[in-house]
N, C-alpha and C positions, 0 to 999 in steps of 0.2 A: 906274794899274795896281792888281789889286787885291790882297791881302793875302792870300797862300797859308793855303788852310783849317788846312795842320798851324801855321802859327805861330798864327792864331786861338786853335786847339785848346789849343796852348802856355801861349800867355798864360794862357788861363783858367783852367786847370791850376796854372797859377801864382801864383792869385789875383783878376786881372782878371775877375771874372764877369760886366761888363758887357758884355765883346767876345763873349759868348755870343750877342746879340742879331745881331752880325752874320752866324751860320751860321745862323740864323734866317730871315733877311731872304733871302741868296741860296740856300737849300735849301726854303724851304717851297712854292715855285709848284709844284714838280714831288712831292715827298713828300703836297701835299694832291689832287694829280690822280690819284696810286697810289690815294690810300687811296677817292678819289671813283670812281675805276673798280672798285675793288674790292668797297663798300659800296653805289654807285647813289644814295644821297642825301645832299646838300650840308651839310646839318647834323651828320648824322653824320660824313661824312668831314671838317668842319671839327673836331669834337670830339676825332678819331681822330688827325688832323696835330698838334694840340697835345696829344695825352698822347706820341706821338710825342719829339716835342722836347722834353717834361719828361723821358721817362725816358733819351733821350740825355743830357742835361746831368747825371742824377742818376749814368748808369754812363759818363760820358766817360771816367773813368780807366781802365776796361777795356778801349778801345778800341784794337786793334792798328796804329801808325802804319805798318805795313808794308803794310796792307792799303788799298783806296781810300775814302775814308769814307762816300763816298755809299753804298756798298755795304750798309757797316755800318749805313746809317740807316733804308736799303732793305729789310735785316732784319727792324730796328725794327719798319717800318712794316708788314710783311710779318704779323708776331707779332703785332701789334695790329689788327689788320683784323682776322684768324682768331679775339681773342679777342671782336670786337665779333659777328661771324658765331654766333659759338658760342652768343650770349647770346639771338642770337634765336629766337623759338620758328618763323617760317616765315622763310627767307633771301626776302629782296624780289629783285626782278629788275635787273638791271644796265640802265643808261639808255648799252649800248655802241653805240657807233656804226661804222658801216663805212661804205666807199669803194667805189662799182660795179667787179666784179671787172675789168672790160674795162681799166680807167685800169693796173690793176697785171700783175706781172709773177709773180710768188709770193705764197705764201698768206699770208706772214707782212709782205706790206706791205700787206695790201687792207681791214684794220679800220682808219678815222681816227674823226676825232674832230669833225665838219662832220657829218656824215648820221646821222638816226635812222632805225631801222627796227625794226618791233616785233616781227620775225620773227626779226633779230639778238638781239632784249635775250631772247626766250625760249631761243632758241642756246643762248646763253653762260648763262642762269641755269641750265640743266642741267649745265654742267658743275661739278667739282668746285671747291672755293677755289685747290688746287694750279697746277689745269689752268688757273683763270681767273686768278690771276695770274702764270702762263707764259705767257700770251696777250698780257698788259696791258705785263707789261717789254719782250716781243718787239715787239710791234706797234704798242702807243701810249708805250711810253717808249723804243721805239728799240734796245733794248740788246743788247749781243750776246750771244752765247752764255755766253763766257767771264766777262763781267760778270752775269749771271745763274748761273754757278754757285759766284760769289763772295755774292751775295745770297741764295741760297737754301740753298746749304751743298752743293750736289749735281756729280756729274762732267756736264762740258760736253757729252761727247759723248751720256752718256745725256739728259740734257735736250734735244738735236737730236730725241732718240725721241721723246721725250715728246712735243715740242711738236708732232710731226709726227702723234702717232695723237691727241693733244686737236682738231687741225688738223680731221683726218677727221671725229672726231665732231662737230665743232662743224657742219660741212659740212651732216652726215646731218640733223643736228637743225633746220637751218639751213633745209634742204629740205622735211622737212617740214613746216615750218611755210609755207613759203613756197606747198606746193602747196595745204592744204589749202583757204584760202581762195578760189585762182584755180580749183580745178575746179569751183565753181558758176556762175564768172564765163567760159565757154569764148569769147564774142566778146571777152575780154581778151588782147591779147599780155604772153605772161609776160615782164616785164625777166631781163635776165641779170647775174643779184646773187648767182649762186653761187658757191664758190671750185673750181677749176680744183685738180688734185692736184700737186705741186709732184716 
């Protein structure tokens, strides 16, 4: 059984700064997937997951045990992507992958993480950092509402808005990117890879 993250937290708090490595170990597969959806390339998003983890360990003492820590880390990770973003002179394009709308049921389960399409990755690089990772907690890290407005600092219900007119536009963008190739291709059947309005 494994060793609840607050007593981890505790210990190290308390000195132990070696058990630091174990929230290390079970937090990074998913804090380096945020920051690689978010950033589009591996190197960076590996760079981004480890100042991540440096600047948690440096402000663990701030951390609110009331609150869930992933959340907290979520943050982190949230605040460091935006400052890797910032630093670039053009944002590269997200390597996002979706799921054909027909398998799903809502818009916010039909991005996985199995399919590339180059029509999604210019989608989503239109949208804003905000919008794009409102996209990345809902649809490839799963999360609900409520745990997103624990991460982002914002009310649950206004974030439903949000994600739902990011939804749209990612849609429109999504579209046209999709047609403008297939109208010169007219003996092409167009797959149906749009999202459906929810």
């Amino acid at each position: 059984m494994e060793e609840p993250i607050q007593q981890i937290i505790t210990d190290v708090l308390q000195g132990n700064k070696e058990k630091y490595a174990l929230i290390v170990v079970r937090c990074e597969k998913f804090i380096f997937n945020y920051c690689y959806h978010m950033l589009g390339d591996y190197g960076e998003a590996e760079d981004c997951s480890q100042e991540v983890f440096l600047k948690a360990y440096r402000g663990l003492h701030t951390y609110q045990p009331d609150a869930p820590f992933e959340a907290w880390l979520y943050r982190i990770a949230y605040n460091q992507s935006i400052d890797v973003i910032r630093k670039r002179r053009v944002t590269k394009l997200l390597p996002f992958l979706y799921k054909n709308e027909r398998d799903n049921n809502h818009v916010d389960q039909a991005i996985d993480h199995k399919y590339y399409n180059p029509a999604v990755l210019h989608a989503l690089a239109a949208l804003s950092a905000e919008e794009r990772s409102l996209l990345i907690l809902r649809c490839v890290e799963d999360k609900s509402y409520n745990d997103i407005s624990l991460i982002l600092n914002q009310n649950a219900a206004y974030l439903r808005k949000k994600f739902q007119r990011a939804a749209t536009k990612f849609r429109k963008n999504y579209v046209s990117q999709e047609v403008k190739p297939k109208e010169s291709k007219r003996s092409q059947t167009r797959p149906d890879t749009t999202f459906s309005k929810s």
